[in-house]
N, C-alpha and C positions, 0 to 999 in steps of 0.2 A: 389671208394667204401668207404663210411665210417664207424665207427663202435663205438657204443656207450657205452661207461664205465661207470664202476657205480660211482655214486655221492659221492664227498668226504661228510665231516664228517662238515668241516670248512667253512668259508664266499666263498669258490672257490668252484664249485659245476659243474659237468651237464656235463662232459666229454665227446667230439666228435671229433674222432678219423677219418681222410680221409688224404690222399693224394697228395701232389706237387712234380712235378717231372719237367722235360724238355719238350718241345713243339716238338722238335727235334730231331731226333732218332739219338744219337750218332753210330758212324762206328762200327759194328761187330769185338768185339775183340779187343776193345780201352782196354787200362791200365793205368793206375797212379804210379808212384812207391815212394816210402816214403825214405827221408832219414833218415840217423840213428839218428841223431836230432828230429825226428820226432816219430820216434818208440820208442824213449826215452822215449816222452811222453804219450802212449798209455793209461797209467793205468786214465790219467786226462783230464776232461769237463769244458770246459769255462761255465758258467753260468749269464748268462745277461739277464737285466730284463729295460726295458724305457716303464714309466708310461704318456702317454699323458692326455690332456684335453679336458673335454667333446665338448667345444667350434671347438678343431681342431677337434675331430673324431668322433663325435656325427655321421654323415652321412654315416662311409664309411659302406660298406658292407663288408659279409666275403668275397665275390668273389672279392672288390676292395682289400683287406689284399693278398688276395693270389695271384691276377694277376701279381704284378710287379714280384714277384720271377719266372714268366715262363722264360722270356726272361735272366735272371741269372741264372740261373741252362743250360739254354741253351748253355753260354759262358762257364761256369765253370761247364763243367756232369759231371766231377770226385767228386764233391763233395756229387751228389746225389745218386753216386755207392754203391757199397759194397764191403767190406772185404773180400779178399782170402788170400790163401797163395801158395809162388810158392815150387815145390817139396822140397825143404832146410829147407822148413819151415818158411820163412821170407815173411810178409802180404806186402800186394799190393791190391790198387783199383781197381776194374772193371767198368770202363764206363760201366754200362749194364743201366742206367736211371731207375732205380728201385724206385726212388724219395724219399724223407721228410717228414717227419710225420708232420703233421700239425692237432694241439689239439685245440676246441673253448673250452669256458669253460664262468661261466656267475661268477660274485662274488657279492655278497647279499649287499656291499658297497656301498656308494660312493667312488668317486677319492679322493674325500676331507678328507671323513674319513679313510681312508686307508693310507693315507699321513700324519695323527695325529699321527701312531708312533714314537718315535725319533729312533728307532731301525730298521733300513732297511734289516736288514736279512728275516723281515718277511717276503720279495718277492721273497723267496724261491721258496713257494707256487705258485708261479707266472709260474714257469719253471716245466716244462713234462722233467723229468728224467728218460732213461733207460740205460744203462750201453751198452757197446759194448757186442754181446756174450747170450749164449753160441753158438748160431750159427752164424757163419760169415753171411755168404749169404743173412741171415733174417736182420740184422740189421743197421738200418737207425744210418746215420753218424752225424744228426742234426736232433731235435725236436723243432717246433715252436710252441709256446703256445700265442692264441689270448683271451684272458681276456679282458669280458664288464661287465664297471661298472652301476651300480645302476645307475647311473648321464648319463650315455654315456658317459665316459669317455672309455681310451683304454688301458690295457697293451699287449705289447707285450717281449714275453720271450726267452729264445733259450738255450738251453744244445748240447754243438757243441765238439764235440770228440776232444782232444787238438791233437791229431796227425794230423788232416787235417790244422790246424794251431791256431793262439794263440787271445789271446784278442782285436788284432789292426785288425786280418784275420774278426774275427765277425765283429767289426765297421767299418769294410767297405765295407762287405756283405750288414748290416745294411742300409748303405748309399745307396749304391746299388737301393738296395728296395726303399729309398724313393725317389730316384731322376727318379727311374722310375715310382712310385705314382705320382710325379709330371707331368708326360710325358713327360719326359725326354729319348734321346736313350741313352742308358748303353755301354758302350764297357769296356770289359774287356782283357784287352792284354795279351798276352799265355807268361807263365812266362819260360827263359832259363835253360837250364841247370848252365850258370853260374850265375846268376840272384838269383840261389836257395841257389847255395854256400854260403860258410863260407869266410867273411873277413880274417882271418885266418886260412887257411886249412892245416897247419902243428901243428900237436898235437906233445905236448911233451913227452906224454909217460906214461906221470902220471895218478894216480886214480883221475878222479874229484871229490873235496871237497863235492861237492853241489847236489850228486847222491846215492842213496840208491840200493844197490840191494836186490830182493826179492824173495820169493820163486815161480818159475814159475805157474804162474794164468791159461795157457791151454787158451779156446779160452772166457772166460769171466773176461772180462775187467773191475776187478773191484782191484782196493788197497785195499791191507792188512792194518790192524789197530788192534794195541794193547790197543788202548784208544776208548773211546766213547767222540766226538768231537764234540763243541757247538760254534757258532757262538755269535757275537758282535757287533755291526755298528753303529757307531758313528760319528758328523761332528765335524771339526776343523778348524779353521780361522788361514789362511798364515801369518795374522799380529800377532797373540796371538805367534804362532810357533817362530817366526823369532825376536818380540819384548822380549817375557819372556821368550825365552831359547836362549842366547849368544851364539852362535856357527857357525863357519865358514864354511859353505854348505849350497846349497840347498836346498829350504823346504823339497823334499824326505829323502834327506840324512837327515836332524836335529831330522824331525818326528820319522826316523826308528830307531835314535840311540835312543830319549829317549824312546822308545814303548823298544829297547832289555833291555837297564838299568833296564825299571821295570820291566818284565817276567824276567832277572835275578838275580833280588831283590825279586819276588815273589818265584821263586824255593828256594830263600835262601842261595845265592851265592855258595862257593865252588866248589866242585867237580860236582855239579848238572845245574850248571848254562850254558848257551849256549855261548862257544866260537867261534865255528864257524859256519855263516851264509850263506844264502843265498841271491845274491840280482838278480832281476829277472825285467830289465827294456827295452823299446825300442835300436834298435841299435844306436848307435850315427850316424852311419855312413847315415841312413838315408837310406836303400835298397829301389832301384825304378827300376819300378816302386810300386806301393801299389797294395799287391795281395794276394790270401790266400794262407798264408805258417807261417809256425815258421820262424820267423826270429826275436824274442825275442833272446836279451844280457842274460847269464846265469852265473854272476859271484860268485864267491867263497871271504868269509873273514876268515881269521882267526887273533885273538889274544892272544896273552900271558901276558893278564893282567886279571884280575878279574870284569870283565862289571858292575858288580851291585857297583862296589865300585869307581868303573873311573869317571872320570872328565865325560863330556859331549865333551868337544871340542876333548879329548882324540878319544872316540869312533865314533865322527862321521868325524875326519882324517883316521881313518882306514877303515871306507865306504869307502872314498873316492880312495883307494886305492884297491878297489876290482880285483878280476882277472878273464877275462874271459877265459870259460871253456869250450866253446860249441866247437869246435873242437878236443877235450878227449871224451865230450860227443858222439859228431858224430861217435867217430870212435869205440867206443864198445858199441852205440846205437840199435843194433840188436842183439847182443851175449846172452842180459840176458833179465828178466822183472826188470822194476826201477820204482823208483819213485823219484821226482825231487821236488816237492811243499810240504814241511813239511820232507823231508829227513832231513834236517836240516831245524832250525827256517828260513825263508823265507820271504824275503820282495819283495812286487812286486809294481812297481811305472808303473802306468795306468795313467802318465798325460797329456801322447799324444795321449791318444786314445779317437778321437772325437767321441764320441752316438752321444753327444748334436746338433752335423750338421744333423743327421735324423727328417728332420724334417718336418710333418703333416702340409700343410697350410701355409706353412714358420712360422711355430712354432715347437720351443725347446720342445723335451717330458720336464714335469714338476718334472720328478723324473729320475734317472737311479742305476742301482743296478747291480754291476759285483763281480764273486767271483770264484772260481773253486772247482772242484767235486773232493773228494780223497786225500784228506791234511793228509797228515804224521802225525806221533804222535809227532814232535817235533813244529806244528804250524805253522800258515802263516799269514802277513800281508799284505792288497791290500788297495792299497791310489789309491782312483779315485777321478776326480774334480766332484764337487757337482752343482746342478743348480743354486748357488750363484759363481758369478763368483773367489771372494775371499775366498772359503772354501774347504775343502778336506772331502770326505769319505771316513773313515778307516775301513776297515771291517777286524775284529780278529778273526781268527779260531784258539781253543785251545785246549787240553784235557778238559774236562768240570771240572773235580777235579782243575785245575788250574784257571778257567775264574775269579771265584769270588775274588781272590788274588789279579790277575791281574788289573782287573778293578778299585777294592783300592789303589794300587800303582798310575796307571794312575790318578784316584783323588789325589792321595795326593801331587803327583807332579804338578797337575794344569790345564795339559792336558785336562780331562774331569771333569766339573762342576758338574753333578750328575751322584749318582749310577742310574742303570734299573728300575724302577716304582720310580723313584725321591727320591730315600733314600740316 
C-alpha cells in the first residue's frame, strides 16, 4: 500500500510513501533483544545518503531498488520488526515483518548540479526522517529514501535507528542490497550471543565520561537539546593533514585534535572550552563476523591542560590514549535515557566503513554523505573518506551560535581554504 505526501517546498519533491518487508513469514513470536550498548543509543539515527550516476542507474526501476532488500530483510526480520517493551519496561524487537518505509521522491536537479555544493549537508534532504515513537508498534526501525535526479541519476538515503546498530551495520546493509542487485545470493550469518559481546565485559564501576543522562523521553525517541544545531561538511586532503600539521597520529587522530583546538579557541578557552571528549571509532579488534549490531569503540578523553592553548602534538598524544567505555556503558545502558553523540564534543572516525563497495554496474556511488540524528549541545565530528581516494569528509555539527567562530578558526589555521558561499 502506498501513500502519497505532500510536496516539499525544495529541489526534492513528490513523496510516495509504500512498503518493504520480508518475503518470509518470520515464526510466531520471534523476538530480538537489545543490549544495554544498544539502548544507550536509542535517542540517535544513522543518516546516510550515496549519490550515484546517471550512467550506472539511469535504468533501474523502483521495483529493481526495492527487490534486492526482499531477500535481506528475510535473513535479518528483526530489523524489519517493531519496538515493544517487556513488563520492566525494557524494549525488545518483535520479529512480526511489519517491514521499512521505503519513500520515492523526484528532485528538479541534476546529479551534476546537486554535486556543485561544496557543502554536503545538503543531503539531508535526501533522507526521510521520523524518530522512533510515540507508538512503538507503529514505528519502522529504518526509512529508505529513493531520489531521481533530473539526469537519471540516483540517490539513495536511509535514517536507521542507532539501536538496531551503527554506521558499519548500515554499509553493510548497503552492500547487502547491492550485491544482491548484482545477483548475487546474500547470506547473512545469525550473529551469537558471544559474537554480540563486549571485548571487555568487566566494567569498572565508573560513570562513563562520554554519556549524558537525560530526562526520561517515554516512548518518543527523540534528544533533548538546549541549542538549535547547524550543520557543516567540508573535504580535506590526507597530505595537507599530515604535510602542514606535524603531529605523530593518524590522520583521524591529527584532524580531531586540530578541529578540538579550534571549537576550543572558538568558545574562548578557559572554563568554556571542551576538556573532555568523545572518540567514537571501529573496533580494533575487528568483530566477525560483519553484521548488524553496535559494535562501535566508545572511548572517553580527558585533559588537564587548556586545548585551545596546547601544542598540537600535545593534544593529539592524548587521543591517542583514549579509554574505552562501552562496557560502563552496557552495564547502565538500560537504567536511564542517554545520549552519547554530543554529550560531550564527539569525534567519530567512519574510515572503515565501505559505502564506496555498494556499487550500481560495478560503479562507486559518485558522492556519499553519513552523519547522525540527535547531536547533543556539546557537538559532533564525522570524518568519512570522500570519493577521492586521498581526501576526508568532515561533517561538523554545532550549536549554530558557535558554527561561524568555528569555521574562522578552521580557516585561520589552514584546515579549510574558504568560508560557506566563498567568503
Amino acid at each position: 500500500m502506498s501513500q502519497l505526501q505532500e510536496e516539499g517546498s525544495g529541489p526534492v519533491h513528490g513523496f510516495l510513501l509504500s512498503t518493504v518487508s520480508s518475503t518470509q513469514p518470520t515464526e510466531t513470536g520471534t523476538t530480538h533483544e537489545r543490549t544495554g550498548l544498544d539502548l544507550a543509543m536509542k535517542l540517535h539515527y544513522v543518516k546516510a545518503v550515496c549519490i550515484y550516476s546517471a550512467e550506472a542507474a539511469r535504468e533501474l526501476t523502483v521495483m529493481h531498488v526495492k527487490g534486492p532488500f526482499f531477500p535481506i530483510f528475510n535473513q535479518i526480520p528483526w530489523i524489519s520488526g517493531r519496538l515493544s517493551r517487556h513488563d520492566s519496561g525494557r524494549p525488545f524487537i518483535k520479529c512480526n515483518d511489519c517491514g521499512t518505509r521505503f519513500v520515492e521522491s523526484q528532485c528538479d536537479l541534476t546529479e551534476e548540479e546537486w554535486l556543485r555544493v561544496s557543502d554536503r549537508s545538503v543531503d539531508e534532504s535526501l533522507v526521510y526522517h521520523q524518530p522512533v515513537g510515540p507508538e512503538l508498534a507503529y514505528s519502522p526501525l529504518i526509512y529508505i529514501q529513493m531520489t531521481r535526479f533530473k539526469c537519471g541519476g540516483l540517490a539513495l538515503g536511509f535514517s536507521w535507528a542507532h539501536i538496531i546498530g551503527d554506521a558499519l551495520s548500515v554499509s553493510h546493509f548497503l552492500n547487502l542490497w547491492a550485491r544482491a542487485l548484482a545477483g548475487e545470493e546474500v547470506y547473512c550469518p545469525k550473529t551469537t550471543d558471544s559474537e554480540r559481546g563486549l571485548p571487555n565485559p568487566n566494567p569498572t564501576g565508573k560513570e562513563p565520561g562520554s554519556i549524558k543522562r537525560v530526562d526520561p523521553v517515554g516512548d518518543l525517541w527523540v534528544a533533548p537539546s538546549d541549542s538549535k544545531m547547524t550543520t557543516h561538511s567540508f573535504n580535506v586532503t590526507v597530505k595537507n593533514i599530515k604535510t602542514n600539521f606535524g603531529a605523530n597520529g593518524n590522520e583521524f587522530e591529527i584532524l580531531s585534535g586540530i578541529i578540538w583546538r579550534c571549537i576550543a579557541q572558538a568558545r574562548g578557552g578557559g572554563g568554556s572550552e571542551p576538556v573532555t571528549i568523545t572518540i567514537i571509532r571501529s573496533d580494533p579488534n575487528g568483530l566477525k563476523p560483519r553484521a548488524v549490531r553496535n559494535s562501535q569503540m566508545i572511548s572517553s578523553v580527558h585533559v588537564d591542560f587548556s586545548v585551545a592553548e596546547a601544542k598540537l602534538e600535545e593534544i593529539v598524544k592524548s587521543i591517542g590514549k583514549a579509554t574505552d567505555e562501552r562496557s560502563e556503558i552496557d552495564e547502565i545502558g538500560e537504567s536511564d535515557d542517554f545520549i552519547v553523540y554530543g554529550a560531550k564534543l564527539t569525534f567519530v572516525d567512519l574510515s572503515e566503513v565501505d559505502f564506496y563497495e555498494a556499487k550500481i554496474k560495478e560503479t562507486s556511488p559518485v558522492s556519499v554523505y553519513c552523519n547522525v540524528q540527535g547531536i547533543g549541545d556539546e557537538g559532533a565530528v564525522v570524518v568519512l573518506p570522500a570519493a577521492v581516494e586521498e581526501e576526508r569528509v568532515v561533517t561538523v555539527t554545532l550549536p549554530e551560535d558557535e558554527m561561524e567562530k568555528v569555521k574562522w578558526e578552521l580557516k585561520k589555521c589552514g584546515l579549510i581554504k574558504t568560508l560557506i558561499n566563498g567568503e
